[in-house]
Every structure is written in structure tokens, then in C-alpha cells.
PLY file of the C-alpha trace (Angstrom):
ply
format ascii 1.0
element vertex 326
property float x
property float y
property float z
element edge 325
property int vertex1
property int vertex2
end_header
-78.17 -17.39 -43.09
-77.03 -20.95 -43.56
-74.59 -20.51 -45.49
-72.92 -17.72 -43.20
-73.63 -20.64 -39.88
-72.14 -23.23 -42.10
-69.02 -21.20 -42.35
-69.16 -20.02 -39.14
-69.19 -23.33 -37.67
-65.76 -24.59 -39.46
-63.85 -23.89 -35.93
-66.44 -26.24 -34.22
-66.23 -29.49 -36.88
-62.32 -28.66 -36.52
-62.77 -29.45 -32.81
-64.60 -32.36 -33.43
-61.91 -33.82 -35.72
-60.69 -35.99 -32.63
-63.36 -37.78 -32.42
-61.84 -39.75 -35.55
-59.25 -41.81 -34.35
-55.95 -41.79 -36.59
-55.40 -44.64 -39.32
-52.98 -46.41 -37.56
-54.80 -46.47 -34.02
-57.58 -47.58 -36.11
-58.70 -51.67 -35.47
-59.07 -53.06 -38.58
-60.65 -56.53 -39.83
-57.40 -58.27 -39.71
-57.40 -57.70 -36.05
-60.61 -59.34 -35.40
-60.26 -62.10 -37.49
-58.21 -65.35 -37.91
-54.60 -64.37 -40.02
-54.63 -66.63 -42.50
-50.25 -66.37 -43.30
-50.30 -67.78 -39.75
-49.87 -72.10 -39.76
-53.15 -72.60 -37.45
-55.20 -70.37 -39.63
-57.45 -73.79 -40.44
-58.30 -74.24 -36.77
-59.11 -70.55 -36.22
-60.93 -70.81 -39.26
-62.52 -73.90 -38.15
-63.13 -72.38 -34.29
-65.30 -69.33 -35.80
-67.67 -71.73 -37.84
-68.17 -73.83 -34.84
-68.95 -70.71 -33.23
-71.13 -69.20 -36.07
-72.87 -72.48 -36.12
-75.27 -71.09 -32.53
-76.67 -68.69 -34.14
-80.15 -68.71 -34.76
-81.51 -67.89 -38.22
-82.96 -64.35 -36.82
-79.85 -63.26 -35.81
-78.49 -64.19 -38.86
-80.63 -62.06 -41.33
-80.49 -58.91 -38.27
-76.82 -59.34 -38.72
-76.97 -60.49 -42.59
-79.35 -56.54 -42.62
-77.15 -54.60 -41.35
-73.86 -55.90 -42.96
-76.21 -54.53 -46.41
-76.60 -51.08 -44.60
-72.98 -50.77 -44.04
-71.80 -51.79 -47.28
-73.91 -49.27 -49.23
-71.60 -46.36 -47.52
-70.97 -45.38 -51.44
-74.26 -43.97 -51.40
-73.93 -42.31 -48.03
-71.11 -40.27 -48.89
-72.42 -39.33 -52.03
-75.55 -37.96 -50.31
-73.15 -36.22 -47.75
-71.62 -34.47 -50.75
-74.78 -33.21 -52.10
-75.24 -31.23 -48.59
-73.82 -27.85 -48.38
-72.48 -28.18 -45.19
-70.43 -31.45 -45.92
-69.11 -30.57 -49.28
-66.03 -31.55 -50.18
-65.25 -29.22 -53.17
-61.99 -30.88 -55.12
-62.56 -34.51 -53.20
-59.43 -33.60 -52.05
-60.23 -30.45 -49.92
-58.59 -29.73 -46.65
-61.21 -27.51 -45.05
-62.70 -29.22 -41.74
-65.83 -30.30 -43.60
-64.44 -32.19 -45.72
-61.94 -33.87 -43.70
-64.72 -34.78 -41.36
-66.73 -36.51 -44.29
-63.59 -38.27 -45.55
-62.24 -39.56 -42.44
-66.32 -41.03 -40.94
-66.55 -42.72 -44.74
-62.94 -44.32 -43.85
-63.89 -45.43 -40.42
-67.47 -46.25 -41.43
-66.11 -48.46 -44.69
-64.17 -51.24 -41.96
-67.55 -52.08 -40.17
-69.07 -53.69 -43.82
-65.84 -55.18 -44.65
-64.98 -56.63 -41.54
-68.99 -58.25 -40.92
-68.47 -59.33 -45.07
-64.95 -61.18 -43.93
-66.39 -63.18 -40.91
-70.00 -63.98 -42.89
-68.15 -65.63 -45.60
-65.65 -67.67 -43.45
-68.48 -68.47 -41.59
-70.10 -70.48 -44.15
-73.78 -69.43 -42.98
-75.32 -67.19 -45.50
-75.65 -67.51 -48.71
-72.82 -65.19 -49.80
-73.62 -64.49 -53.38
-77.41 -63.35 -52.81
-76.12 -61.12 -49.64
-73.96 -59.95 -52.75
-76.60 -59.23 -54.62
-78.39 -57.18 -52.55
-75.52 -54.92 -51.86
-75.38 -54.71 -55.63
-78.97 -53.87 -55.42
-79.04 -51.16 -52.48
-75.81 -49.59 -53.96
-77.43 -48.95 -57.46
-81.05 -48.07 -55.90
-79.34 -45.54 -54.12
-80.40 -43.25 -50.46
-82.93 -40.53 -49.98
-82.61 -39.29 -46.46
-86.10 -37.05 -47.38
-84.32 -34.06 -46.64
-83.25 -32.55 -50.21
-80.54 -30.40 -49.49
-81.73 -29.31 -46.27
-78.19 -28.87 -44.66
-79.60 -28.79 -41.00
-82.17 -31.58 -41.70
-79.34 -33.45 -42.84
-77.17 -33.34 -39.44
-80.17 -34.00 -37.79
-80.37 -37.32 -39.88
-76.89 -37.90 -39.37
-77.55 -37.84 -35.52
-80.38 -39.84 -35.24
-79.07 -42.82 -37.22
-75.80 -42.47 -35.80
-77.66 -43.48 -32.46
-80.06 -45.90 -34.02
-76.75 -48.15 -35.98
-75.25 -48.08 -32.65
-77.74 -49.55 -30.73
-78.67 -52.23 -33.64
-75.08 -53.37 -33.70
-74.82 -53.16 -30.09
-77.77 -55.48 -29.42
-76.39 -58.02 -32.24
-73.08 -57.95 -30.48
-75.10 -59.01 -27.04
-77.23 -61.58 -28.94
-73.99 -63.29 -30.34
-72.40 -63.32 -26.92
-75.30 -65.15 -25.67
-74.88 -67.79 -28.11
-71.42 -67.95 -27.54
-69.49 -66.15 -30.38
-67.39 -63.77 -28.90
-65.86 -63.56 -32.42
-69.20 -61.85 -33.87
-69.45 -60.11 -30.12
-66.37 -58.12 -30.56
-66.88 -56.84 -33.92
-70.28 -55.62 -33.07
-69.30 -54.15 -30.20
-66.17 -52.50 -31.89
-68.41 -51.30 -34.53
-71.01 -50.01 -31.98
-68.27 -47.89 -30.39
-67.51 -46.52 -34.04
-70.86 -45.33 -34.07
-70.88 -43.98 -30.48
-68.14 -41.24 -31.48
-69.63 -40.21 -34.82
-73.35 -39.49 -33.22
-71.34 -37.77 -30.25
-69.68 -35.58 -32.78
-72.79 -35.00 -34.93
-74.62 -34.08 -31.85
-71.89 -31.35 -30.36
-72.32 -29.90 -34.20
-76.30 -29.54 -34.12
-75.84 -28.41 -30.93
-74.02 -25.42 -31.80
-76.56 -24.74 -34.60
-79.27 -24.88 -31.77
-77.29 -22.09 -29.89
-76.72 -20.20 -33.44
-80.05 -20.30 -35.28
-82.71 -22.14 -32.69
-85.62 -21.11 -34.93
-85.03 -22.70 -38.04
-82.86 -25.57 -36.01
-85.95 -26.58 -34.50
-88.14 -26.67 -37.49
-85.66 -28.80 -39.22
-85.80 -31.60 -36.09
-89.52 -30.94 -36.68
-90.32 -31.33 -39.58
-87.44 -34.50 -40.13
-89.33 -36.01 -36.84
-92.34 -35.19 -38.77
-92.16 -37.71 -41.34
-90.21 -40.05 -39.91
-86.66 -40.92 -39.95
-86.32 -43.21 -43.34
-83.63 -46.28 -42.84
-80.59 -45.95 -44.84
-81.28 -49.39 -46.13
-85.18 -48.55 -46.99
-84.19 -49.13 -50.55
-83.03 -52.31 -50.69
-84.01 -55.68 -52.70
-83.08 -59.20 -53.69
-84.27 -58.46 -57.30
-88.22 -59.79 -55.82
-90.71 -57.95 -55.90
-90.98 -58.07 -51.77
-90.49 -55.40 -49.62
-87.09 -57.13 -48.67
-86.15 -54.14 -45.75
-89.77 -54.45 -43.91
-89.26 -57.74 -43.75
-85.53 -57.91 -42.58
-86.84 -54.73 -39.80
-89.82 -57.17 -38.35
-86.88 -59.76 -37.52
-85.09 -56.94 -36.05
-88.02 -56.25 -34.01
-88.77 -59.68 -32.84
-85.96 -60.26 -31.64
-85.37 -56.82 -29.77
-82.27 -55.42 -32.16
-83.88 -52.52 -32.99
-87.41 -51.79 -31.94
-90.07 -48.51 -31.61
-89.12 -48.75 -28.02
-85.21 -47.92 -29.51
-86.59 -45.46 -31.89
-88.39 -44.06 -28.84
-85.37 -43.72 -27.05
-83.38 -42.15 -29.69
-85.90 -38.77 -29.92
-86.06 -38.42 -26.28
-82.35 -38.60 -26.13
-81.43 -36.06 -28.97
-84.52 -33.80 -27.27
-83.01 -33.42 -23.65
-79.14 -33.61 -25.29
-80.16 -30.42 -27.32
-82.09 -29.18 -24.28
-85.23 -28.38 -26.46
-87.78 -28.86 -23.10
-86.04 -25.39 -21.81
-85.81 -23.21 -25.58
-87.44 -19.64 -24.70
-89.44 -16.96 -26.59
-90.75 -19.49 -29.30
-93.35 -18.42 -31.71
-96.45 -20.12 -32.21
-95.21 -22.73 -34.73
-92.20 -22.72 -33.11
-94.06 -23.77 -29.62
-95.91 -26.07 -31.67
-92.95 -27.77 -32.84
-91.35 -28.10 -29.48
-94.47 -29.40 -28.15
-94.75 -31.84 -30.79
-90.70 -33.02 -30.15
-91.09 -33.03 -26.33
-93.88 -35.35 -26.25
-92.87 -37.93 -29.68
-91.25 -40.12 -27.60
-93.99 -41.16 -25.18
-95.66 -41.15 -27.84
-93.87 -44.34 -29.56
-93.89 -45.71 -26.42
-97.27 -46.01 -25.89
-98.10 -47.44 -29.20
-95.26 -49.98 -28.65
-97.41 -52.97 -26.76
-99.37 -52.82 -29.81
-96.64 -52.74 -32.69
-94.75 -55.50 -30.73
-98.28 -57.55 -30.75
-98.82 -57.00 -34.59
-95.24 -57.97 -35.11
-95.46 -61.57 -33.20
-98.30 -62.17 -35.41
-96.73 -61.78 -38.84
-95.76 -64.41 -40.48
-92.33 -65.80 -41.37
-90.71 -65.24 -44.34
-88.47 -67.17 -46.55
-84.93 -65.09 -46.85
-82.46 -66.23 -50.01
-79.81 -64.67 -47.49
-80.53 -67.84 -45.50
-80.92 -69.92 -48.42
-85.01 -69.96 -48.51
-85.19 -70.67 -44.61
-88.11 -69.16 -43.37
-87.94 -66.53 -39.91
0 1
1 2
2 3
3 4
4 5
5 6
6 7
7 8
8 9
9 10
10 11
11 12
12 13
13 14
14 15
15 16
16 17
17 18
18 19
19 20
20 21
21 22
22 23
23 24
24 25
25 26
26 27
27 28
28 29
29 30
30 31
31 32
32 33
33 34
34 35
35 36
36 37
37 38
38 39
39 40
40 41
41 42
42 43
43 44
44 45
45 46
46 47
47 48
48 49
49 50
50 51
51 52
52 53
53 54
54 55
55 56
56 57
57 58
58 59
59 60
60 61
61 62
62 63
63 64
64 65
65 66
66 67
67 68
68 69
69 70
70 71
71 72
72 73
73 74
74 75
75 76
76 77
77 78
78 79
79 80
80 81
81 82
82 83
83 84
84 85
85 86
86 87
87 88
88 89
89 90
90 91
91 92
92 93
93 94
94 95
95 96
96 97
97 98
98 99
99 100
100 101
101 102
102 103
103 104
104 105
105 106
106 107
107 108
108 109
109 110
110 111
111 112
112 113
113 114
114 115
115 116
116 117
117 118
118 119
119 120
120 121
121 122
122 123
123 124
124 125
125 126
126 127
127 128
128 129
129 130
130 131
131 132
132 133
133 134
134 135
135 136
136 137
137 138
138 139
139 140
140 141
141 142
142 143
143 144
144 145
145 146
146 147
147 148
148 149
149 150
150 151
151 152
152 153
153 154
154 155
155 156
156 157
157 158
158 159
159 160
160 161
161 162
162 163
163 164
164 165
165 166
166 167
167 168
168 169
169 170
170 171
171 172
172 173
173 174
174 175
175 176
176 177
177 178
178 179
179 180
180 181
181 182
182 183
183 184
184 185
185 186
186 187
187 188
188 189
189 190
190 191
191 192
192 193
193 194
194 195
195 196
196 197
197 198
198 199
199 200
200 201
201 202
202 203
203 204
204 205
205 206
206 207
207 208
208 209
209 210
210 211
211 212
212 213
213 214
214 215
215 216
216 217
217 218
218 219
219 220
220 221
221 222
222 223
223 224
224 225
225 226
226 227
227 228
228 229
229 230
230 231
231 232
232 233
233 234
234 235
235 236
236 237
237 238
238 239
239 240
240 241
241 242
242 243
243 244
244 245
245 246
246 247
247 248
248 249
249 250
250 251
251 252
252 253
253 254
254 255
255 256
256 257
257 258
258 259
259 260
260 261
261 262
262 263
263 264
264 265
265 266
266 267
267 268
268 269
269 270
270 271
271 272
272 273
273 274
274 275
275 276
276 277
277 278
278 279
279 280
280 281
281 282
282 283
283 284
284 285
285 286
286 287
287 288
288 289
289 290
290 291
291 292
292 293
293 294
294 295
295 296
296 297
297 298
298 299
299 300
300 301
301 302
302 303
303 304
304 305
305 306
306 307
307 308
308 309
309 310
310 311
311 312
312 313
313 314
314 315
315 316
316 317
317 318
318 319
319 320
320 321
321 322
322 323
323 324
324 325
């Protein structure tokens, strides 16, 4: 039955091909940051440290985090190609799948390079150890905890697609604040990235609600279930910490990405794939939309208390930062 939707659903990723801008459209790194063949390249060099130089430590390791997430995109693809749906036979294929998989890893691949580029000519982090844990993340590898499971996978896709946006979105606003608009216009560049690959990955699912609602529904279950994992979940500075908890309660304290967010997120995908008004359910299927329709009041109302716990941990020393504690 998969298989047969999978194929059947070629026209619709074909339609969704737009949503990938062409190369040359494309911004690239070089457009957001200082040329360096131009004769002023020291004092636009020397303008973005100045401006670099507001921001506070926490927004630092937020933005230090998610530069990791983005540079591991090896791993992402590979897990892409393990998924029926997103195969790309040859690495070379021309069927819409594959093309779609191809041209998000191109787009996605600018958004590490380009935060990499600005982080080192910034002269704020401690380049070699952010390094490192790329090195570390990349090699650990990325288990989206949804084996094979072609639809659990798109519903993965989705979610995070949603959840990097708003992350990058509220580092952009947090820069602007402090008066890099350098950092602000990346993030928000990036964030719009992410805005037309979850609109695309939506529109897909979507279809596979109107196709196969049964077993599209147990997937969003049963991934809601157990909890969306982090791409990043994995990674380490060669400690024995738990180097992403600590980089996500920064995140949180400083209201980048927060239960509230992931909150938001589930009732969003919920309403866009209109699961409050799905008809002639069986009873673990009514179970399961019960479950979905009320997860993200859920979050919500545990949220006072997360955000409480969170104040109250204590800071941590990050070698990103070189040892300062946050």
C-alpha cells in the first residue's frame, strides 16, 4: 500500500518542486557577508566584530547550537536516502523524489556554511571546538526513531521543518535587538529557507492524509507518541556531558525555542492536516486523534512549570565559549 501511494504521489512532489528556488536565484553566503577581493574588506570585517561583540553569551551558544545542527546535513540526507519514499536510486536519479532530496540538501547546506563564515570572522567562539563538535555529531550520526517508516519520516520532516524555522527566526530577532543586523539577516534568510521546505513537506503529508488517513494518522501518532527527537540529540564535545540538553536549556531561557514552540508546532500541523474533522475512525484510530487534538494544550499547560525548572538550573561552562559559563 505504501509503496503503490509513494508512487502515486510522484505528480504531487513534482508540483512541489517550485518551492526550491533555482541555483542562481539562490542567496548565497557571499551575499551576506563582507567580499573580501573588495579594498574595504578590513572595515567590513572590522564593522561585523564590532557588531558581534553585543551579543550575549546565550545567544552565542543558541546560535553556536544550531550552526552544529545545520552542518551535520551529511547525516540528514543519508537518513533521507534510507526512506523509501526519498530514495534516490543512482544518486543521480531524475525522478521527482530524488530531485526534491537533492535540491533541500543544496539549499539546506548554505545555512551551516554561511552561520560557519560569519562565526569565524566574528572572532567570538572558539572555532576549533565548534569544529569539533561538528566532527563529533557528523560521525555519531541521526536517528529520527522512525526506522524506515516512510510516512513517519515526512511527518518528521514537517515538524522540524517548523521547529528550525522558528529557532532561527527567534535568533535572527535576538541579534536585531542587540544590534547586528548582519547575524539578523542571515537568520532570517535562513528562517525563510525553512518556511518553504515545511510548506512543501506539509502539502505532501497532506495528500497522504487524503490517500491513506488510517495508517497516516497512526504514523503522526505514534511519532507524536514518543516525541519528536532533535536532529542534533547526538551531539558532543568529546565530554562525557549531555552537550545538546544543555545547549536546549539556553535555548529555552532565552525563548529560541521553547515547549510553548513545540506546543505550537503540533497544533499547527493538527488543524493544517485538518485531523479535528477526520470521519469514520476506528477505535484506535479515535484514540489517536483524540490523543493529537488535545497534545498541544497539553505542553502548554505543563509549560509554567518546565520554564520554572529551567530558570533554576544551573549554568554551565561551554568550550564553544571558551569555558564561559551560561
Amino acid at each position: 500500500m505504501q509503496q503503490e501511494i509513494i508512487n502515486n504521489l510522484e505528480s504531487v512532489v513534482e508540483e512541489q518542486l517550485h518551492f526550491l528556488k533555482p541555483a542562481q536565484d539562490c542567496w548565497q553566503p557571499s551575499d551576506l557577508l563582507p567580499d573580501m577581493t573588495d579594498p574595504d574588506w578590513h572595515d567590513k570585517v572590522t564593522e561585523l566584530r564590532e557588531m558581534a561583540l553585543a551579543l550575549s553569551d546565550e545567544v552565542l551558544v543558541v546560535l553556536i547550537g544550531n550552526l552544529v545542527t545545520e552542518e551535520a546535513l551529511p547525516s540528514y540526507q543519508t537518513s533521507a536516502n534510507r526512506s523509501e519514499g526519498f530514495r534516490d536510486e543512482t544518486g543521480a536519479s531524475s525522478n521527482p523524489w530524488a530531485l526534491w532530496t537533492r535540491g533541500w540538501t543544496a539549499e539546506e547546506n548554505r545555512h551551516g556554511e554561511v552561520l560557519n563564515k560569519y562565526l569565524y570572522l566574528s572572532g567570538r567562539a572558539n572555532m576549533r571546538s565548534v569544529e569539533v563538535t561538528t566532527h563529533y555529531l557528523i560521525r555519531n550520526g541521526f536517528d529520527l526513531k522512525a526506522g524506515n517508516h516512510w510516512y513517519k519520516a515526512m511527518v518528521y520532516a514537517a515538524f522540524q521543518e517548523r521547529a528550525t524555522k522558528i529557532s532561527h527566526a527567534n535568533v535572527g530577532r535576538l541579534a536585531e535587538k542587540c544590534g547586528d543586523m548582519v547575524l539578523a539577516k542571515m537568520c532570517a534568510f535562513i528562517a525563510g529557507d525553512e518556511a518553504r521546505h515545511e510548506e512543501a513537506y506539509k502539502r505532501i503529508f497532506g495528500k497522504i492524509f487524503e490517500m491513506d488517513p488510517s495508517q497516516a494518522l497512526m504514523a503522526f501518532y505514534e511519532m507524536m507518541k514518543q516525541k519528536i527527537v532533535m536532529p542534533a540529540h547526538l551531539m558532543s564535545d568529546g565530554t562525557e556531558r549531555n552537550l545538546f540538553s544543555q545547549f536546549a536549556i539556553v535555548a529555552q531561557r532565552i525563548g529560541v525555542y521553547t515547549t510553548r514552540d513545540y506546543a505550537e508546532v503540533i497544533g499547527h500541523l493538527v488543524h493544517y492536516w485538518n485531523l479535528p474533522n477526520l470521519r469514520f475512525l476506528t477505535g484506535e484510530e479515535a484514540m489517536a486523534q483524540d490523543y493529537l487534538c488535545g497534545l498541544a494544550d497539553h505542553y502548554l499547560g505543563k509549560a509554567d512549570q518546565i520554564e520554572e525548572v529551567i530558570a533554576h538550573q544551573p549554568k554551565e561552562p561551554f568550550q564553544w565559549i571558551f569555558d564561559r559559563s551560561v
